[in-house]
Structure formats: structure tokens, C-alpha cells
C-alpha positions, 0 to 999 in steps of 0.5 A: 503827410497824409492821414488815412481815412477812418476803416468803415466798420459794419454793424457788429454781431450785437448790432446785427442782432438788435436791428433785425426784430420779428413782429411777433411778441415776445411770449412771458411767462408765469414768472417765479416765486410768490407771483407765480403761486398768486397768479395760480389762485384766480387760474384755479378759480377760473378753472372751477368756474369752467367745470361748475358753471352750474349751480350757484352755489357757495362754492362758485360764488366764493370762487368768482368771489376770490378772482374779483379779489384778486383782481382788485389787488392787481388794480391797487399794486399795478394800478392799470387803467379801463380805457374811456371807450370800456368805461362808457359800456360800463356806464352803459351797462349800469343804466340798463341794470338800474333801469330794470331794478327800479322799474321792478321794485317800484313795481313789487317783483318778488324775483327782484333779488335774483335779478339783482345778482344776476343783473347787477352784482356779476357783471360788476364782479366780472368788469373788475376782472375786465380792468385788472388783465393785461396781457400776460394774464390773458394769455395764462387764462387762455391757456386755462381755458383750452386745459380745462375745455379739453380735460371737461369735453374728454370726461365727458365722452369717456362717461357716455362711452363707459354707458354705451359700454364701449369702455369701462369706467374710467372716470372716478365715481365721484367726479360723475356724482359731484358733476351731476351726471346722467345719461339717456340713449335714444338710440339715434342720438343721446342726451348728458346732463353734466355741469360742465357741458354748458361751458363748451356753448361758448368754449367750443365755437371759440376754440374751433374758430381758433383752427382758422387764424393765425397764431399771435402772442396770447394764442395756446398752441395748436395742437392744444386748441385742436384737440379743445376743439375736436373734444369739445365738438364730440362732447357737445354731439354726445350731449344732444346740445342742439344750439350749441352744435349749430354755432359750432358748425357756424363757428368759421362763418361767426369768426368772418362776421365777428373779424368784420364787427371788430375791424379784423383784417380777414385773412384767407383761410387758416394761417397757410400764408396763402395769397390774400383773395377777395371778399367773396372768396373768403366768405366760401372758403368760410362756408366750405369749412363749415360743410368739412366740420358738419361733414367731420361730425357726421363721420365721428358720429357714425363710425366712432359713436355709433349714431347719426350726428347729424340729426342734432343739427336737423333737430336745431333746425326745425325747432328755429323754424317752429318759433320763428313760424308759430308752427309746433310741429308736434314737438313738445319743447318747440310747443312750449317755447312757442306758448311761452313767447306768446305768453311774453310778448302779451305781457310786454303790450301791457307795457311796452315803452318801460316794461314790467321791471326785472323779476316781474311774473306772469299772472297764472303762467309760470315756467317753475314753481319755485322761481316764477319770474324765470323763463327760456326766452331770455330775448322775449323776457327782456323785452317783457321786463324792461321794454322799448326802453331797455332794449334801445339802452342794450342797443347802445352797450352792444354798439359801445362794445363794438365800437371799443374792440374796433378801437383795440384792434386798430391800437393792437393789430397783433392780438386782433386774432385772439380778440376775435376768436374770443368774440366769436366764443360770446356771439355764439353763448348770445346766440345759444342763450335765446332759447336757453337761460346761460346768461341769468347763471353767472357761471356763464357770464366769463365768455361775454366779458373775456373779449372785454377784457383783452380789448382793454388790455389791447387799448390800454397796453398796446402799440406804441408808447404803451404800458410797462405791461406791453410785452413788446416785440424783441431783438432776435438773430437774423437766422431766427428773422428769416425762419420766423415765417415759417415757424408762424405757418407751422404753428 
């Protein structure tokens, strides 16, 4: 008698499934019910923060107020966790603060109060936003992010053509009054004053930037991160920002550096699934996007706007030329920057290892009646505040920062995207603030602090073995397997 030899069964449909995964992860959404409705509220404040960065009011302060709050609850009911590696630039941070603040009241600053909010009470509001995200919420303040940069950049160019009476007025008269507009025509090019404008020196690099990587789990779609892009770059044009509009021409060239600081494979040119090509090719396909995005504004600016767009790029580039050189030129704001940094780094050789403290004034020279301590020069100033020390201390929080993003992206390799394009939003607000005080509002700070809290989101609940936060990736058809690559290029 012989018996048969048990029938070899394959894998069933189920089983099928369940064995082919898409690395990609998986996208969740806000959820229902009451956690939706709470999610919503430190979205709202956030998305106020982005229209009125600017001034700090009581309304602002109890908007970044309320998200602090709420980020503290999140801490006490999810209890997540700041890695090590961002505790120690916290720690960092602090001494640098504390250093500055001591010095200053030892000294008898009468600036020492605003320092103190500035320096220290906002940057310890936003780490409690940096500990609380994971990476649901940061996707969601993303999404935030490209509305609102959209939504503000559109207002922005409906107001100035409604002034240039190529449209009519299409933005309620009490959105322009409560947003601080106005408008000047000098024929060549214009100027806008409008709260919200300041945003996009963070938002509008980053948002360009993100045309030219692919698409990961915390990335909004792309035809949102374009039309953020294209509505911030004409909006930034029509605003005469001329730091801004040098970063966001840069803005391929920063995402290649920033994806070298971090760790970031550098992949060829957007997400076309092109072969991978050598460090040198890489760097002109970045130059070569560069030139089509001053090229793409110049024809916007001329054809749409009705003005040369390139002369803010110009303009840009002769006023770095005159600070560096000493040279004025004969432009009024170039002279002035230079007599201030010469009136700066006098200070600073009074001091030079510890500094003057935060809030310190200059004896007869003062660039505001009303806050004498405050100055356009923020890297001149913070070395005539706290010297040779301070600066070796925010020398050792930038290379901190560094070195736990690289750690973040070596943990989670499929957020090192986002991560980068978001690095390359607070370089570009670093780079803009040197002659522009964006950082001394803590409206501003949210762009320097975002990378932060998606690398400790990354540290924390990515790769394997990670938090019950993780969005992992998840079984999908094998039909779905094989378009998934596809699908990646299209978006």
C-alpha cells in the first residue's frame, strides 16, 4: 500500500499578497471624530502663524501658545520620546541662550527682556513642538504648509495686479487692511509690504526644491508643491524680496548641498528614474535647473507683469558685492549696511572673547529709536553680543544638528526627501536673515525648527523595530507591485 505524497500547494491569493510589499509608506490619514477636530487646532494655529508671522502681537503669541499646548498634551498621552542626539542641540541651544542672557544682565542691557523671548522662550516653545511630531503630523503640517504658502502667494499677486489695474479687486478690503498691505510701482519692478511675505523666504526655496526629488510618505502631491512653488516665486518677484529671490533661483543648488550635509543620496535630476550619473553631473543638472528657474522668471516677469524680473536678482547681487567689498556703490541701503557693520564689529573689539551680552546698545548709533539694541546685521550683531565664545557655542549646535539629521536619515532612508527639502527651507531663511532680522520674530522661527522635528520623528519612529507611531510600509497586490514604480515617476 502506498501513500501518495502530500499535493504541494503554492502560496494562496492572501498569501500572494502579503509576501509582495511596496517600500513606500503607507499614507494615514487625519483620522475621525474627536482626534481629527484636535489635530485640526494646532493646524489652524500653524497656519496663522504663516499668514501673520509678523507683528508679535497677542494673537500670534497665543496662537504659537496654544500649539506649544498642545504639543505637551500629545507628549503626556503618546509619551514620544526626543532622541539623545536632539537633546544634546537642545542642550546646546540653552548654553548659548544662557551665556548671551547672563553676560547681558550683568551688564544692564535694556534690550534684555526682548532678547529673552526671543532667545530663549521661542526656541523653547518650538523644541516642545520638536518632541511632540511624529510622522503623521508631520505630513498634515506639510500639507498645511503648501495650502497656506499657495493661498498667501495667490493673494499676494491678485493684490499687486488689482494696483497695477490689470484685474479688479478680488481680495476683500479687510484681508488687505488686517495683512498690512501696501504697494509702490517703480516702474521696473515693484515693492509689497504684506505680513505674510516673509514666509515665503523659507517656504518658497523649500517648495521649489521639492520639484526636484521624489515623492516619499510625508511629501504633498505635486501638483500642490507646484503651483506652492510657482505662486510663491511670482509673489516673492512682485514683493522686491531680493534675498529671497537669490535663494530661491539657489534653491536646486541648496538642496544638492543640504542632501551632502544630511547624508542624503543625491539622486539625478527630479524623480524621472533616470540612471544614477556622477557627482559632476549632478552638480550641472542642479546648475542647469537654476538657470531654467531665473530664465522661468524672467519670462513671468516680463510678458505676465509686464517688468524686468531679473533686476531683483541683479539689485541682490550688487548689494552682497558692496557689504563684502566695503564699496557702497551709491545705494542707500548698501551704505547703511555697510556703516552698520562697521559700527558692529567696532563694538565687538571692545569685547571680542565674551561679547557685550543680548540686548546690548551701541553708544550714539542705533538703527530704531524705539528698540535701540535691534539691528539688520543679525551675524554682526551676534558676534558684537556674545563674541568669540558664542559663536564657537553656535558652531557646536549647527555641527550637533548636522550630525543628528545624518543619524535620521541613515535610520529612516525613505523620509531623507522631505527631510531635505525641508533643510533647504531653514538655509535659505539662515541665508536671507543676514541682512534681514527674520529670526529676532518668532513667527519665523518654525522654518529652522521643522527639519528638527521630522529627524527626531525619523530617529525616534523609523526603521526597524520602531514606534507604534511608525507608519510602516504594508502588504499590497502583486498587480499594485508591479505599477508601484511607475505610479512614483508620475507623481
Amino acid at each position: 500500500m502506498t501513500v501518495a505524497a502530500p499535493r504541494r500547494r503554492g502560496l494562496g491569493p492572501k498569501t500572494r499578497e502579503a509576501a509582495v510589499t511596496v517600500g513606500a509608506p503607507r499614507r494615514r490619514g487625519l483620522g475621525r471624530g474627536p482626534g481629527r477636530l484636535l489635530l485640526l487646532v494646532p493646524l489652524g494655529c500653524f497656519g496663522y502663524v504663516l499668514v501673520r508671522p509678523v507683528p508679535t502681537n497677542a494673537t500670534l503669541l497665543a496662537a504659537l501658545g496654544l500649539m506649544s499646548v498642545c504639543a505637551l498634551a500629545a507628549v503626556v498621552v503618546r509619551a514620544p520620546r526626543l532622541a539623545p542626539t536632539f537633546a544634546v542641540v537642545l542642550l546646546g541651544q540653552l548654553a548659548f541662550a544662557a551665556f548671551g542672557i547672563l553676560v547681558g544682565l550683568r551688564g544692564g542691557n535694556p534690550g534684555i527682556l526682548s532678547a529673552i523671548a526671543v532667545e530663549l522662550a521661542a526656541p523653547v516653545l518650538y523644541w516642545s513642538l520638536v518632541w511632540a511630531v511624529d510622522a503623521g503630523l508631520a505630513r498634515s503640517a506639510l500639507t498645511c504648509l503648501a495650502v497656506m504658502t499657495s493661498l498667501l502667494s495667490t493673494t499676494i499677486v491678485l493684490y499687486v495686479a488689482n494696483q497695477k489695474g490689470i484685474l479688479p479687486q478680488l481680495v476683500p478690503s479687510s484681508i488687505l487692511v488686517g495683512s498690512g498691505s501696501g504697494f509702490n510701482d517703480f516702474g521696473t519692478h515693484t515693492e509689497v509690504r504684506f505680513y505674510g511675505l516673509s514666509t515665503l523666504a523659507a517656504a518658497g526655496p523649500m517648495w521649489i526644491a521639492s520639484l526636484f526629488v521624489a515623492r516619499d510618505g510625508l511629501m504633498p502631491h505635486i501638483l500642490l508643491r507646484s503651483y506652492a512653488a510657482v505662486s510663491a516665486m511670482t509673489a516673492v518677484l512682485l514683493g522686491g524680496r531680493q534675498a529671497v529671490v537669490l535663494t530661491m533661483v539657489a534653491a536646486p543648488l541648496l538642496l544638492w548641498g543640504c542632501s551632502r550635509v544630511i547624508g542624503r543620496q543625491v539622486r539625478p535630476f527630479v524623480a524621472a528614474g533616470a540612471p544614477s550619473a556622477g557627482t559632476g553631473n549632478r552638480t550641472l543638472r542642479m546648475t542647469v535647473a537654476a538657470a531654467g528657474i531665473l530664465a522661468a522668471m524672467s519670462l513671468v516677469g516680463r510678458f505676465a507683469l509686464g517688468f524686468d524680473s531679473i533686476g531683483p536678482v541683479g539689485r541682490a547681487l550688487d548689494s552682497l558685492v558692496s557689504l563684502l567689498s566695503g564699496n557702497d556703490g551709491g545705494d542707500t541701503d548698501s551704505r547703511i549696511l555697510i556703516e552698520e557693520s562697521r559700527e558692529l564689529l567696532n563694538g565687538w573689539a571692545s569685547a571680542p572673547v565674551g561679547g557685550h551680552g543680548f540686548g546690548a546698545v551701541i553708544h550714539n548709533y542705533s538703527r530704531s529709536a524705539d528698540r535701540p539694541w535691534h539691528f539688520e546685521l543679525q551675524y554682526h550683531l551676534l558676534l558684537f553680543q556674545t563674541g568669540v565664545v558664542g559663536a564657537m557655542l553656535l558652531a557646536v549646535v549647527l555641527v550637533c544638528a548636522a550630525r543628528a539629521l545624518r543619524m535620521a536619515v541613515r535610520r529612516c532612508p525613505q523620509y531623507s526627501a522631505t527631510l531635505a527639502v525641508t533643510v533647504v527651507g531653514a538655509t535659505a531663511l539662515l541665508i536671507a536673515n543676514y541682512a534681514d532680522p527674520y529670526l529676532q520674530a518668532p513667527g519665523h522661527m518654525w522654518a529652522a525648527y521643522l527639519p528638527l522635528a521630522i529627524g527626531n520623528a525619523m530617529l525616534v519612529g523609523g526603521g526597524p523595530g520602531g514606534s507604534a507611531d511608525t507608519v510602516q510600509p504594508q502588504p499590497v497586490s502583486p498587480t499594485a507591485a508591479r505599477h508601484a514604480p511607475s505610479q512614483a515617476r508620475n507623481e
